[in-house]
Structure formats: structure tokens, C-alpha cells
PQR file of N, CA, C, O and H, with PARSE charges and radii, in Angstrom:
ATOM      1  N   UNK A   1     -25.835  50.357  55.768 -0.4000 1.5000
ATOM      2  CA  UNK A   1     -27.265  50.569  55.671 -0.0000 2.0000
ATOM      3  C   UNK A   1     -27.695  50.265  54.236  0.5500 1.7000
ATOM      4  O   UNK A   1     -27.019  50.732  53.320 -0.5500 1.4000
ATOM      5  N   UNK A   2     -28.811  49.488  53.964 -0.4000 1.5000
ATOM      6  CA  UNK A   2     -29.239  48.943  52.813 -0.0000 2.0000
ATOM      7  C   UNK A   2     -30.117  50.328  52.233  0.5500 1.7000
ATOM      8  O   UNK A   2     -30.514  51.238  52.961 -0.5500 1.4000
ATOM      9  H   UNK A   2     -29.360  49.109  54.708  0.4000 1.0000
ATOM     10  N   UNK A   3     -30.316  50.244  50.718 -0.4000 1.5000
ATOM     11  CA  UNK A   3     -31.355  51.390  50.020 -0.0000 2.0000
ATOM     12  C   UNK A   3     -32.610  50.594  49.704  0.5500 1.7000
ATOM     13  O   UNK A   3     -32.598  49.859  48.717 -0.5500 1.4000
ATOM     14  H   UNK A   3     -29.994  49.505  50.126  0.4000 1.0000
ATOM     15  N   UNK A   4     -33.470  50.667  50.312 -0.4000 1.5000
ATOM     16  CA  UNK A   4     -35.090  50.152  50.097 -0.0000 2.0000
ATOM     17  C   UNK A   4     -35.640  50.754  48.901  0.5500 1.7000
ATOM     18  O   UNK A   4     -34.786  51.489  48.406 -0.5500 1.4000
ATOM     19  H   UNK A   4     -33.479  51.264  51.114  0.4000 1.0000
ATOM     20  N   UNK A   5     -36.683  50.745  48.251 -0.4000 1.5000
ATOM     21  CA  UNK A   5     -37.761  51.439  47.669 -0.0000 2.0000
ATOM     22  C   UNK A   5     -39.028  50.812  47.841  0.5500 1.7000
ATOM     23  O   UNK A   5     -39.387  49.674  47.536 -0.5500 1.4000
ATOM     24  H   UNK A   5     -37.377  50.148  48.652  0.4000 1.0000
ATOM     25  N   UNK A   6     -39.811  52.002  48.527 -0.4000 1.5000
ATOM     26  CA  UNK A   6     -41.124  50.980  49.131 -0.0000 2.0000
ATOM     27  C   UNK A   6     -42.499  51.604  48.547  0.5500 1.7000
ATOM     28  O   UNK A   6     -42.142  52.239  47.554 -0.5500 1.4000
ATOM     29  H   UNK A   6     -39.520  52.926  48.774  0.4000 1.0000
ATOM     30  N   UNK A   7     -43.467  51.688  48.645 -0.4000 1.5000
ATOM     31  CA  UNK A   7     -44.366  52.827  48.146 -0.0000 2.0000
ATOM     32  C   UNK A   7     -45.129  52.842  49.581  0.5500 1.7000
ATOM     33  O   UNK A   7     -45.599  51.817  50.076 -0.5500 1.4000
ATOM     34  H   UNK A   7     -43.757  51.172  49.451  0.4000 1.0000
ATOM     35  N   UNK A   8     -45.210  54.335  50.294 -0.4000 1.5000
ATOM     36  CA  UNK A   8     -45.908  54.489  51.486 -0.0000 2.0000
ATOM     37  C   UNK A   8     -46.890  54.949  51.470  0.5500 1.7000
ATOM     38  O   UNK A   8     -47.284  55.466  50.425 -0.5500 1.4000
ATOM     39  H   UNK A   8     -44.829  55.167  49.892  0.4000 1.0000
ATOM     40  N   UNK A   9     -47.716  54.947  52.673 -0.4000 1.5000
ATOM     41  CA  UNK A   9     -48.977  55.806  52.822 -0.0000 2.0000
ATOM     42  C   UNK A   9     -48.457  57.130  53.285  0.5500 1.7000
ATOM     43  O   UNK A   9     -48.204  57.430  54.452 -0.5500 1.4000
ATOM     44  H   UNK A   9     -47.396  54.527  53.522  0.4000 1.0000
ATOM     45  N   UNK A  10     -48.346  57.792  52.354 -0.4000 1.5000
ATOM     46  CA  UNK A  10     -48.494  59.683  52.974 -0.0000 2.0000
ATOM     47  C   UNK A  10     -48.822  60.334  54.066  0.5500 1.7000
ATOM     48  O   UNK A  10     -48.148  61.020  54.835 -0.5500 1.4000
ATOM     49  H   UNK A  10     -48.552  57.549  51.407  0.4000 1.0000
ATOM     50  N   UNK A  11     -50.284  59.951  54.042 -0.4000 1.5000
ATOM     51  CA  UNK A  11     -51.069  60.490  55.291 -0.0000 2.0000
ATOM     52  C   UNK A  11     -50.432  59.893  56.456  0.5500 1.7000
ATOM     53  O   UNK A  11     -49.984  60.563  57.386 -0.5500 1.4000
ATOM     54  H   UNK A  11     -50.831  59.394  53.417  0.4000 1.0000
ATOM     55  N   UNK A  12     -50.391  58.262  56.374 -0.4000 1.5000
ATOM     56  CA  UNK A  12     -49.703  57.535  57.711 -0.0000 2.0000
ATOM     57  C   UNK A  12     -48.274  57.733  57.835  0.5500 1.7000
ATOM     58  O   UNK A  12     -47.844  57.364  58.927 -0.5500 1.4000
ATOM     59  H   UNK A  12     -50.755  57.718  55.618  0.4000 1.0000
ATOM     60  N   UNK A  13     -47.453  58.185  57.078 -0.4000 1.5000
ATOM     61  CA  UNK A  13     -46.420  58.297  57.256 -0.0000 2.0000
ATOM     62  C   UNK A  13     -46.486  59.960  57.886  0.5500 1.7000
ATOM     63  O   UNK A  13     -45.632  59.972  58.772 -0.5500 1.4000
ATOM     64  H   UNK A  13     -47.803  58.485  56.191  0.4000 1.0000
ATOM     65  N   UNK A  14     -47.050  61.175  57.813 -0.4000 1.5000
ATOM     66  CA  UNK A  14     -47.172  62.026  57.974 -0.0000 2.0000
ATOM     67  C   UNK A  14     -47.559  61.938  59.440  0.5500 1.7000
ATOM     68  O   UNK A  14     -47.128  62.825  60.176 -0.5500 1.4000
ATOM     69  H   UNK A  14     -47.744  61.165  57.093  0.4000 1.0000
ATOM     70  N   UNK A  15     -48.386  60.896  60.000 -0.4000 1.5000
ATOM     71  CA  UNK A  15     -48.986  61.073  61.071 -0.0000 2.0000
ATOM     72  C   UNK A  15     -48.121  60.610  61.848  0.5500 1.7000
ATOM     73  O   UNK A  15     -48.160  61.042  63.000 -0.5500 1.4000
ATOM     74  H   UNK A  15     -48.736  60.175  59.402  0.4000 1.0000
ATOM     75  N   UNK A  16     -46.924  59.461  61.456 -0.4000 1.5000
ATOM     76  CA  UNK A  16     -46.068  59.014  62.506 -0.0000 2.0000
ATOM     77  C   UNK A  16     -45.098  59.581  62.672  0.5500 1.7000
ATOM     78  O   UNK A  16     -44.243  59.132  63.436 -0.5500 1.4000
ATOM     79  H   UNK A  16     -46.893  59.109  60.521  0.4000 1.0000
ATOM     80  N   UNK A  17     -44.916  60.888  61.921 -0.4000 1.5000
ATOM     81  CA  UNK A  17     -43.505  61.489  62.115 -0.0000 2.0000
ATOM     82  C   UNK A  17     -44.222  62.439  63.070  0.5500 1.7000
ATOM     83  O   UNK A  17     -43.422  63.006  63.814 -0.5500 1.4000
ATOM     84  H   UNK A  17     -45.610  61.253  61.301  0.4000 1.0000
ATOM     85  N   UNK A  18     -45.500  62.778  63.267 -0.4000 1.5000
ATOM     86  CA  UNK A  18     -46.140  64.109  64.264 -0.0000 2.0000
ATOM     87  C   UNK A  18     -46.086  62.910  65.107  0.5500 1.7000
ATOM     88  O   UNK A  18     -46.361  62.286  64.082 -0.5500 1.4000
ATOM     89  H   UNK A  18     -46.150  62.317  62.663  0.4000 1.0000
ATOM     90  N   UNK A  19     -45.986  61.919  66.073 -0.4000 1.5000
ATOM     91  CA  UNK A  19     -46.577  61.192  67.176 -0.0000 2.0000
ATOM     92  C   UNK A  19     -45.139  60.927  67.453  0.5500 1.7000
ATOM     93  O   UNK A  19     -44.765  60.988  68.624 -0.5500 1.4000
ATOM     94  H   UNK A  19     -45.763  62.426  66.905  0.4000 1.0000
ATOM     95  N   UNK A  20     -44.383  60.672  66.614 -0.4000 1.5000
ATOM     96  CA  UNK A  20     -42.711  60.300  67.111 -0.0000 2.0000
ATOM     97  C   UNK A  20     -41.616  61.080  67.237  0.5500 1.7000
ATOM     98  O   UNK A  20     -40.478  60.819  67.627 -0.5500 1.4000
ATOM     99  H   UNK A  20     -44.687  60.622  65.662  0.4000 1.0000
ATOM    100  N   UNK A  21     -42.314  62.457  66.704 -0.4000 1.5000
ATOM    101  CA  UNK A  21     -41.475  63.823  66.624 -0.0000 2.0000
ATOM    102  C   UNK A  21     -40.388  63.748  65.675  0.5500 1.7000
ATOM    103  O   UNK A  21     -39.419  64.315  66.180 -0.5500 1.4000
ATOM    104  H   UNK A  21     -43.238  62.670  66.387  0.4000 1.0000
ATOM    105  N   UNK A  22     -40.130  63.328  64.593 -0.4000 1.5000
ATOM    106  CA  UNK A  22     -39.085  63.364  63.337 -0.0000 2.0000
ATOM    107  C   UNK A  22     -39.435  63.920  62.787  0.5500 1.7000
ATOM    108  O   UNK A  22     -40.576  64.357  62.940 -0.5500 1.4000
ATOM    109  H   UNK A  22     -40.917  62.867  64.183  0.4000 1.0000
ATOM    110  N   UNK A  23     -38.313  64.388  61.367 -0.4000 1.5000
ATOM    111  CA  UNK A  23     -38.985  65.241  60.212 -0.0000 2.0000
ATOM    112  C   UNK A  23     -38.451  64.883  58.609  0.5500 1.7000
ATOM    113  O   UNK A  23     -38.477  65.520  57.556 -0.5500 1.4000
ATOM    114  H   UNK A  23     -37.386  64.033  61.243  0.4000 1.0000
ATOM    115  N   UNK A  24     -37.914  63.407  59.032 -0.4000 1.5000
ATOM    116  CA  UNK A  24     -37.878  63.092  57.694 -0.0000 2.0000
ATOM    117  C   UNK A  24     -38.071  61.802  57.651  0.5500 1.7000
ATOM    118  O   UNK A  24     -37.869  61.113  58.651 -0.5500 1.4000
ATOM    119  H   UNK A  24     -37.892  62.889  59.887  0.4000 1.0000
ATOM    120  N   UNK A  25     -38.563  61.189  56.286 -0.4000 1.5000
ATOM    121  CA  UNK A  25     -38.845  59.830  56.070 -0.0000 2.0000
ATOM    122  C   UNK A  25     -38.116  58.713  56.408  0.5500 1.7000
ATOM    123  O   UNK A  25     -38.680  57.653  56.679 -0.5500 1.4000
ATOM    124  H   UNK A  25     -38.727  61.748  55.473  0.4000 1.0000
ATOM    125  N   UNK A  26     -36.841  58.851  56.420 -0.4000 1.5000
ATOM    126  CA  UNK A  26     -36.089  57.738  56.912 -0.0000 2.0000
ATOM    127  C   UNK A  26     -35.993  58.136  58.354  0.5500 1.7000
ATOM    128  O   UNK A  26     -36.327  57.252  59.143 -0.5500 1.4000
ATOM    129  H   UNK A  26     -36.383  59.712  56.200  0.4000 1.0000
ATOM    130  N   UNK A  27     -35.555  59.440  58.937 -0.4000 1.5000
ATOM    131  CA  UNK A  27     -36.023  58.979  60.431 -0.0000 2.0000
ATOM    132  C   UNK A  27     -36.879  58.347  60.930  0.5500 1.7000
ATOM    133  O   UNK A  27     -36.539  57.472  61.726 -0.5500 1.4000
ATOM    134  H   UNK A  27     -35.284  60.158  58.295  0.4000 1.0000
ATOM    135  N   UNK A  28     -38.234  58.550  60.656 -0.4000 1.5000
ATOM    136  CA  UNK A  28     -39.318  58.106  60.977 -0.0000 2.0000
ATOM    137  C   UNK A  28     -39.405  56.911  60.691  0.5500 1.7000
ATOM    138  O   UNK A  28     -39.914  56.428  61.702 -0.5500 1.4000
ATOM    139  H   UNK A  28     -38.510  59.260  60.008  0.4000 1.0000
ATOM    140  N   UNK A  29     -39.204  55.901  59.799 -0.4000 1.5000
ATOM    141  CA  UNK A  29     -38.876  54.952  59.023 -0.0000 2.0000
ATOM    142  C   UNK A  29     -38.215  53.809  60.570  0.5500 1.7000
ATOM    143  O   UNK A  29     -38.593  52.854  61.248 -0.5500 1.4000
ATOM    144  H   UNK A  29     -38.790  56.293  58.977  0.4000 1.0000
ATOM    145  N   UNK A  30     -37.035  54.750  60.434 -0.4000 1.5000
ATOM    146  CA  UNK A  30     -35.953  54.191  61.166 -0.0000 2.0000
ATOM    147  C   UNK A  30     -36.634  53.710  62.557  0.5500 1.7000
ATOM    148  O   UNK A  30     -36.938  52.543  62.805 -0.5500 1.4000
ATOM    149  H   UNK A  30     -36.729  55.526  59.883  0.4000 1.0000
ATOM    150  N   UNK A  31     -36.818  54.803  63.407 -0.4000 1.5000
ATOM    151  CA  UNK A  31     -37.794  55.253  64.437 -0.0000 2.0000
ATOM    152  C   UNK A  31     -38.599  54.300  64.752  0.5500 1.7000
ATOM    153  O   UNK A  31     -38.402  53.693  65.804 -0.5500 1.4000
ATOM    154  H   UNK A  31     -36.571  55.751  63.206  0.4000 1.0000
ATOM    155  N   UNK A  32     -39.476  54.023  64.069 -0.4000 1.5000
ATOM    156  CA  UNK A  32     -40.949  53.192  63.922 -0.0000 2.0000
ATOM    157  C   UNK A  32     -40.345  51.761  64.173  0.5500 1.7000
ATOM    158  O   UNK A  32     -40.583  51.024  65.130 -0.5500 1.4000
ATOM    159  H   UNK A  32     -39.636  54.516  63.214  0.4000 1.0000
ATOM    160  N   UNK A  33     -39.331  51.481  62.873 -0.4000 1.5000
ATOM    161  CA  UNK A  33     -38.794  50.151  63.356 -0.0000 2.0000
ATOM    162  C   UNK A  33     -37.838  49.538  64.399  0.5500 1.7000
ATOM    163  O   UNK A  33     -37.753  48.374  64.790 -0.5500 1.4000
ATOM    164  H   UNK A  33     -39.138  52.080  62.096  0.4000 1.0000
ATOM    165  N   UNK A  34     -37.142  50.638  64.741 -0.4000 1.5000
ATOM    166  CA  UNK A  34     -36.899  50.263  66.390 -0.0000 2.0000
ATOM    167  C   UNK A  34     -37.449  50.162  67.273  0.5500 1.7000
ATOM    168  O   UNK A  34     -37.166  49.370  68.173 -0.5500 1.4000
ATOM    169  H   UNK A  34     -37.211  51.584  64.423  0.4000 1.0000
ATOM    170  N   UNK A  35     -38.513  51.035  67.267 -0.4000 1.5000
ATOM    171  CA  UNK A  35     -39.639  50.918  68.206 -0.0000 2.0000
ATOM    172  C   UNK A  35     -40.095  49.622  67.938  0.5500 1.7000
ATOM    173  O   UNK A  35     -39.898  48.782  68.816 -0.5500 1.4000
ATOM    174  H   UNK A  35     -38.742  51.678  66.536  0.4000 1.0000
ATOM    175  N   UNK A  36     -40.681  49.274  66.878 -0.4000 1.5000
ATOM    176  CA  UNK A  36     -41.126  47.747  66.984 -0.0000 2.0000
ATOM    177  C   UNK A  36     -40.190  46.406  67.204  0.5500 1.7000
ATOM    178  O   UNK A  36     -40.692  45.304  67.427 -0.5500 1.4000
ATOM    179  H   UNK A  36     -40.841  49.957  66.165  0.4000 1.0000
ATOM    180  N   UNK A  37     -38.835  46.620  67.119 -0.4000 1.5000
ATOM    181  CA  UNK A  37     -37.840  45.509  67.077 -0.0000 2.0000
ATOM    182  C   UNK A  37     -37.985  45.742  68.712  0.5500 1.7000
ATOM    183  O   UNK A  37     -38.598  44.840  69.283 -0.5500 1.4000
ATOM    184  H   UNK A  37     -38.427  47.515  66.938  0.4000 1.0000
ATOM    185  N   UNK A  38     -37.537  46.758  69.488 -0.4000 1.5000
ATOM    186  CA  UNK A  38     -37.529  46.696  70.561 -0.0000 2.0000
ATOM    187  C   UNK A  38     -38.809  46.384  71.620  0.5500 1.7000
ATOM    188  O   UNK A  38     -38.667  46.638  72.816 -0.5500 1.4000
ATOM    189  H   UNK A  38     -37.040  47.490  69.024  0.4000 1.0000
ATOM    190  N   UNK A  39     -40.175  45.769  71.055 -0.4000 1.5000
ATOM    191  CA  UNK A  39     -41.349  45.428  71.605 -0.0000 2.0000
ATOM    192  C   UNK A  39     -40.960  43.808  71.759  0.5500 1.7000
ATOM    193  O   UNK A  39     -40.773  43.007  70.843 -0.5500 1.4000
ATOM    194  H   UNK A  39     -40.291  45.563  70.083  0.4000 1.0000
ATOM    195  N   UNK A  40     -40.894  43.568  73.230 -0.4000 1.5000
ATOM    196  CA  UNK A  40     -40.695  42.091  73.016 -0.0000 2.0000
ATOM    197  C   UNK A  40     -41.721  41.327  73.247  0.5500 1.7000
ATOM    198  O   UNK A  40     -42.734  41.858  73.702 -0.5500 1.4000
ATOM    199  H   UNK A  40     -41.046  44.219  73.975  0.4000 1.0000
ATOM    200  N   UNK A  41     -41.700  39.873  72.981 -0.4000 1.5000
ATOM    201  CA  UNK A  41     -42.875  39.202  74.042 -0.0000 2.0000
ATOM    202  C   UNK A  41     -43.317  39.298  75.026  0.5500 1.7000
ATOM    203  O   UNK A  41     -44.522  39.070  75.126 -0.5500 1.4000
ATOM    204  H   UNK A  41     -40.877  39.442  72.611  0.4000 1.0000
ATOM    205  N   UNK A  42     -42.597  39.656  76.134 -0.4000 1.5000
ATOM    206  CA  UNK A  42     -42.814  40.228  77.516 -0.0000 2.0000
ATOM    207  C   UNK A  42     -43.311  40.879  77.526  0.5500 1.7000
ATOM    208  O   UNK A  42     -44.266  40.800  78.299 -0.5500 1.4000
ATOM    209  H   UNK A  42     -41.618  39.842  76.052  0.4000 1.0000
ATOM    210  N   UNK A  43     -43.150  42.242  76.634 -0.4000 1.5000
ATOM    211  CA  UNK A  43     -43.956  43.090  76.268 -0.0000 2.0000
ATOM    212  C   UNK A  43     -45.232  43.084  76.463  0.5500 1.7000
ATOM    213  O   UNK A  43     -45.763  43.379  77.534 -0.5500 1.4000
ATOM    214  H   UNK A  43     -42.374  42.306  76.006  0.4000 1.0000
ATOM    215  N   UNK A  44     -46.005  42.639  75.112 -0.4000 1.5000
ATOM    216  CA  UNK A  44     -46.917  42.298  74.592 -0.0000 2.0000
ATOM    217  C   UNK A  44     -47.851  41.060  75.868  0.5500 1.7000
ATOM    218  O   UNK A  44     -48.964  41.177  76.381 -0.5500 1.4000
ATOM    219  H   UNK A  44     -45.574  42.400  74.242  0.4000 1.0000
ATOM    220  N   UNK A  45     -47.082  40.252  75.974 -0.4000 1.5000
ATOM    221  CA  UNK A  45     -47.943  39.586  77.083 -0.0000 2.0000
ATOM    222  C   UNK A  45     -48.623  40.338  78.275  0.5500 1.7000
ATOM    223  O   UNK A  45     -49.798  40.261  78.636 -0.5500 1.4000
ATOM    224  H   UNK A  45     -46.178  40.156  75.558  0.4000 1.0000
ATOM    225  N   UNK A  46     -47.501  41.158  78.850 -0.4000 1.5000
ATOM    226  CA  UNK A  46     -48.026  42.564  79.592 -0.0000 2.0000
ATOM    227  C   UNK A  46     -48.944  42.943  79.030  0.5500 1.7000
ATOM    228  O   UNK A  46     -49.908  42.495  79.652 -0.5500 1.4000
ATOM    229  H   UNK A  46     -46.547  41.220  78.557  0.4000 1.0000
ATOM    230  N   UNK A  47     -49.458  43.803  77.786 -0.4000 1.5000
ATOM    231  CA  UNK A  47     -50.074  44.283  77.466 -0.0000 2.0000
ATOM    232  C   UNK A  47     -51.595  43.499  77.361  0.5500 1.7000
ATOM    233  O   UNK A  47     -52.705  43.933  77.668 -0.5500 1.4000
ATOM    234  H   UNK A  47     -48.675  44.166  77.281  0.4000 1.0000
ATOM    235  N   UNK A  48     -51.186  42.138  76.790 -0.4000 1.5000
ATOM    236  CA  UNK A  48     -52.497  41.333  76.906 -0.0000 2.0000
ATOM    237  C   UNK A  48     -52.942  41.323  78.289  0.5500 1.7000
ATOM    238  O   UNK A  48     -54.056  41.512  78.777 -0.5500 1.4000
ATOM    239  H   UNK A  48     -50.284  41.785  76.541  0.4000 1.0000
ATOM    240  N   UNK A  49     -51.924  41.085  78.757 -0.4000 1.5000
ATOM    241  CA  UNK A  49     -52.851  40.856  80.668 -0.0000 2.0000
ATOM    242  C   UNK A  49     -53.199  42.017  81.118  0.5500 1.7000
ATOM    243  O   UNK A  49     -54.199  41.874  81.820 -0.5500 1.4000
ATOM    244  H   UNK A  49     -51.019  40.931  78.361  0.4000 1.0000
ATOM    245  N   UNK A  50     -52.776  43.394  81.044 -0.4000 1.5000
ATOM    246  CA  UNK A  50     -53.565  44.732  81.150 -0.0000 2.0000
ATOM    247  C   UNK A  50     -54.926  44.595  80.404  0.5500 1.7000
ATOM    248  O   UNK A  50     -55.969  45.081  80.839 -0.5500 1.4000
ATOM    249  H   UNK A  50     -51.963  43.510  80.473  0.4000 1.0000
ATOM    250  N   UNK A  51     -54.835  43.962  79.362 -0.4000 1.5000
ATOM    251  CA  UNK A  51     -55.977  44.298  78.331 -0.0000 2.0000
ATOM    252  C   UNK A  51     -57.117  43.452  78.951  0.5500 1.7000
ATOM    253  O   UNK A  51     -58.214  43.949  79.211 -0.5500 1.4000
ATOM    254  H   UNK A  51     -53.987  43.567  79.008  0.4000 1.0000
ATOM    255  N   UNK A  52     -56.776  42.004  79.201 -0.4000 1.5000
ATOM    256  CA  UNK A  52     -57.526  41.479  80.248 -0.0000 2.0000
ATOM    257  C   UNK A  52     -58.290  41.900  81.733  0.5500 1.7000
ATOM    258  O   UNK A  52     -59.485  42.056  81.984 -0.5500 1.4000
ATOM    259  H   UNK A  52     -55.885  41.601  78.990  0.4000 1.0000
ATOM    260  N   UNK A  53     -57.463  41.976  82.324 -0.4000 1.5000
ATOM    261  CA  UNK A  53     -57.553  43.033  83.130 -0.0000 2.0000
ATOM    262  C   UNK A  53     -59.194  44.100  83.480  0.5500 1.7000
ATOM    263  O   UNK A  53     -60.106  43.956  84.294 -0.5500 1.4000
ATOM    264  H   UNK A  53     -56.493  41.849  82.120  0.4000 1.0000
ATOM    265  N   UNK A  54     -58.914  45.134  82.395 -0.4000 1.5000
ATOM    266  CA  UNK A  54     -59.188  46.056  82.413 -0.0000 2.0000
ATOM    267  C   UNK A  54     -60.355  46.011  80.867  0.5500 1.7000
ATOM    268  O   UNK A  54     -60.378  47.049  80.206 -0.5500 1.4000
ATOM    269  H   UNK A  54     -58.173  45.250  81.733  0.4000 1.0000
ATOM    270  N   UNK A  55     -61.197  44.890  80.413 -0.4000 1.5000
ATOM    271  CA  UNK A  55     -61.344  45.059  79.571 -0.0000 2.0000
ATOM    272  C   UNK A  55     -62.629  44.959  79.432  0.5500 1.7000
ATOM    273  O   UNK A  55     -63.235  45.050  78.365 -0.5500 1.4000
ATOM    274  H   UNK A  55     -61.179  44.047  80.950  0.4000 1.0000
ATOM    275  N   UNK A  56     -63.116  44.757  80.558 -0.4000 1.5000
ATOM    276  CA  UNK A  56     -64.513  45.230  80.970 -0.0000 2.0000
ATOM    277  C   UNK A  56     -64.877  46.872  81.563  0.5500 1.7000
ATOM    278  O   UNK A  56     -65.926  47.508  81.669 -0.5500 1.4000
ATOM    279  H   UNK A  56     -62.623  44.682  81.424  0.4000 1.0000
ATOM    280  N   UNK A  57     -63.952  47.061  81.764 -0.4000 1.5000
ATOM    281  CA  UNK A  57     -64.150  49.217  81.779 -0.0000 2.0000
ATOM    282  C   UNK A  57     -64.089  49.182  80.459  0.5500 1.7000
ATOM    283  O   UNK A  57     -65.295  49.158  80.213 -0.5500 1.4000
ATOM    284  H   UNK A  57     -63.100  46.544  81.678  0.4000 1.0000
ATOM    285  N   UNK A  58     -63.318  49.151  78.955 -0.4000 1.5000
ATOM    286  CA  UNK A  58     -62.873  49.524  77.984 -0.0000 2.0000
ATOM    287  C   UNK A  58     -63.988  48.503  77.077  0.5500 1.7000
ATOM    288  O   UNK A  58     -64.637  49.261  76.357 -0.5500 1.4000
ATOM    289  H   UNK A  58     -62.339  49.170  79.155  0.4000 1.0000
ATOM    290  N   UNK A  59     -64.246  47.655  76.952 -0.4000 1.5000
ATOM    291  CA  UNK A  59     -65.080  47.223  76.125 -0.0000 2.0000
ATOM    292  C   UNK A  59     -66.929  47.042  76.590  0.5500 1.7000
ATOM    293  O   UNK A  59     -67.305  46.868  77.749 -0.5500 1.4000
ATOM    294  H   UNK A  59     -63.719  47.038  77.537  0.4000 1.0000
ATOM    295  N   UNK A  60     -67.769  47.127  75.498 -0.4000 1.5000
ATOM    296  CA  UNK A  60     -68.830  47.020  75.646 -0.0000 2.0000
ATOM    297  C   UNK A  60     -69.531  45.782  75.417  0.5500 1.7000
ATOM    298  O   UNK A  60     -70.157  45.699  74.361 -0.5500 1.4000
ATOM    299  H   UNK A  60     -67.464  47.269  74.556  0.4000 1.0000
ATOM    300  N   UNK A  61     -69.541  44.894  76.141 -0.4000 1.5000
ATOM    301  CA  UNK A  61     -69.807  43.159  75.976 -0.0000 2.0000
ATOM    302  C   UNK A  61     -70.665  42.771  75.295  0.5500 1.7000
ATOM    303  O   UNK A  61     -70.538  42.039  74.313 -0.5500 1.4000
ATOM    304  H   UNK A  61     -69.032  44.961  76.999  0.4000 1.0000
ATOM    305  N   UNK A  62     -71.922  43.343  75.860 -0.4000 1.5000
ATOM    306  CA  UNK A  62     -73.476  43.300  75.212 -0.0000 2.0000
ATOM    307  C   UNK A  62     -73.530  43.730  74.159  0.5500 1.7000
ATOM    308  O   UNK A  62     -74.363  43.109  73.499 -0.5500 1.4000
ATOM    309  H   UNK A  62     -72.025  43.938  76.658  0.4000 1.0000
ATOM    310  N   UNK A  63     -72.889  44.790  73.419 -0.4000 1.5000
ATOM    311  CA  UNK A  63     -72.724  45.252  72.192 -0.0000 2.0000
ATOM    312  C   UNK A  63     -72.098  44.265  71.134  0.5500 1.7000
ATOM    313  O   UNK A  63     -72.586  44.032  70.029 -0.5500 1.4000
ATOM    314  H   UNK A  63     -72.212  45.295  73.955  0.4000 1.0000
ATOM    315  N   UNK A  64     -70.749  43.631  71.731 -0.4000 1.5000
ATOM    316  CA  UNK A  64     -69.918  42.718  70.739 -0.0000 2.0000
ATOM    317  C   UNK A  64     -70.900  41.494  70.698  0.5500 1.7000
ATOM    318  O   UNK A  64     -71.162  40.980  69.611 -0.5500 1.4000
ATOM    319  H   UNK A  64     -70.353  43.820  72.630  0.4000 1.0000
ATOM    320  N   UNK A  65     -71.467  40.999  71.905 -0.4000 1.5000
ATOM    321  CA  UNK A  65     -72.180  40.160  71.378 -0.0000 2.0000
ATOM    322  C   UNK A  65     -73.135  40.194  70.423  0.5500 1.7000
ATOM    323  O   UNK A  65     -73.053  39.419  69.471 -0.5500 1.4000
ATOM    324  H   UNK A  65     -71.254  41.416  72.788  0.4000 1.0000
ATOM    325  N   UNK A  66     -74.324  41.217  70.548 -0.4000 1.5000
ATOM    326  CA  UNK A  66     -75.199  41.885  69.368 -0.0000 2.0000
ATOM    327  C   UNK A  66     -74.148  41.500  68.202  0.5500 1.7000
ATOM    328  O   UNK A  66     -74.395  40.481  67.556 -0.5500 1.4000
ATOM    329  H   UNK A  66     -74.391  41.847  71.321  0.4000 1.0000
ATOM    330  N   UNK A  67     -73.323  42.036  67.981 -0.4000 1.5000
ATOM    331  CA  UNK A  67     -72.668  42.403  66.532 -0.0000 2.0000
ATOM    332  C   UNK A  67     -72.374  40.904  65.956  0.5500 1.7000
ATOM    333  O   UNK A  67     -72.579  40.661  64.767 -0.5500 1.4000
ATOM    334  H   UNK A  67     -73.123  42.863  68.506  0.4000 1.0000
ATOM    335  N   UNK A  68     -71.885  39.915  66.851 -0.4000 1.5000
ATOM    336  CA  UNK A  68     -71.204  38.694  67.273 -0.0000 2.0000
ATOM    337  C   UNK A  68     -73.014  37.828  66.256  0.5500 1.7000
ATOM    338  O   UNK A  68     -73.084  37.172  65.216 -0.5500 1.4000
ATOM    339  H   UNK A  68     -71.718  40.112  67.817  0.4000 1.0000
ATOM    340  N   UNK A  69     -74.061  38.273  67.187 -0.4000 1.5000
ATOM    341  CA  UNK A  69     -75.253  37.615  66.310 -0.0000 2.0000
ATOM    342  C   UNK A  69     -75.907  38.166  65.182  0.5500 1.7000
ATOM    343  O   UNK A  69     -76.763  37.604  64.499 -0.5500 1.4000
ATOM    344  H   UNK A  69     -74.005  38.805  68.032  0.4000 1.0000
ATOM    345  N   UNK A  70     -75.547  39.051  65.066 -0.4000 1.5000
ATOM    346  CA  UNK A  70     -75.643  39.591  63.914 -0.0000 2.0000
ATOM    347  C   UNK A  70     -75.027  39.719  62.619  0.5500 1.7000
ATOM    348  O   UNK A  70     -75.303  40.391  61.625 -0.5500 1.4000
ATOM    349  H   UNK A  70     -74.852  39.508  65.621  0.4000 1.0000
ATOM    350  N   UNK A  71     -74.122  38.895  62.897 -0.4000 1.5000
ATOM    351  CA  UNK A  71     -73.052  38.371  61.510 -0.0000 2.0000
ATOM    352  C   UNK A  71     -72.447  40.185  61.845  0.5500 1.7000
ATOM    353  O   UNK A  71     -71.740  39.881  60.884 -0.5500 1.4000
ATOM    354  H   UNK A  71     -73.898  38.349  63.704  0.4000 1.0000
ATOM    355  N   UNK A  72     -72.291  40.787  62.006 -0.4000 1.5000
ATOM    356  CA  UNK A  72     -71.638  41.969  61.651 -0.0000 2.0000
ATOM    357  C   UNK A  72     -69.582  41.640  61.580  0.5500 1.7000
ATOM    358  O   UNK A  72     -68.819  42.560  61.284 -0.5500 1.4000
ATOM    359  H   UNK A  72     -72.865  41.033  62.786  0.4000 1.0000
TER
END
């Protein structure tokens, strides 16, 4: 195992050890990045086609467009 030195966000690091249930920085660390090594493309394509899907219950169209002409 390699020794890093990184500078983290506190708060976000605080919040992912309460959502992933760890209690120390390199667990959580650890944790987080398995979780993401183990997200594959398949994955994620799933997730896009749910997001598709379903993304007229979850998004507000008429709104993004407003924002969309509105330079926002």
C-alpha cells in the first residue's frame, strides 16, 4: 500500500464516512474508491437509460428551458 498526502475537504470527507458507515480517513478513503473502481460502464449506461427513462417525472423541462434562454 502506497502513503499519499492529499489535502481534503473536512466537511465532505465527514459526510462520506456518515453515508458509507466508516470511522476513519483511510477507510473511507479506501471505501469511496472501491466503490468507484467497481462502477463500470454497464453501470453507468444503466443509469443513463433509467435517467432517460424517467426524466420527465424528475426534471422540470419548461423551467430548463427558461434558464436555457436566459443565459442562466
Amino acid at each position: 500500500m502506497a502513503r499519499t498526502v492529499v489535502d481534503l475537504d473536512e466537511s465532505v470527507l465527514a459526510f462520506a464516512q456518515q453515508q458509507l458507515g466508516t470511522k476513519t480517513k483511510r477507510d473511507t478513503i479506501n471505501r469511496a474508491l472501491a466503490i468507484a473502481a467497481g462502477t463500470s460502464a454497464d453501470d453507468r449506461a444503466r443509469g443513463l437509460a433509467w435517467l432517460k427513462d424517467n426524466a420527465d417525472q424528475i426534471l422540470d423541462f419548461e423551467v430548463l428551458e427558461e434558464q436555457e434562454r436566459s443565459g442562466r
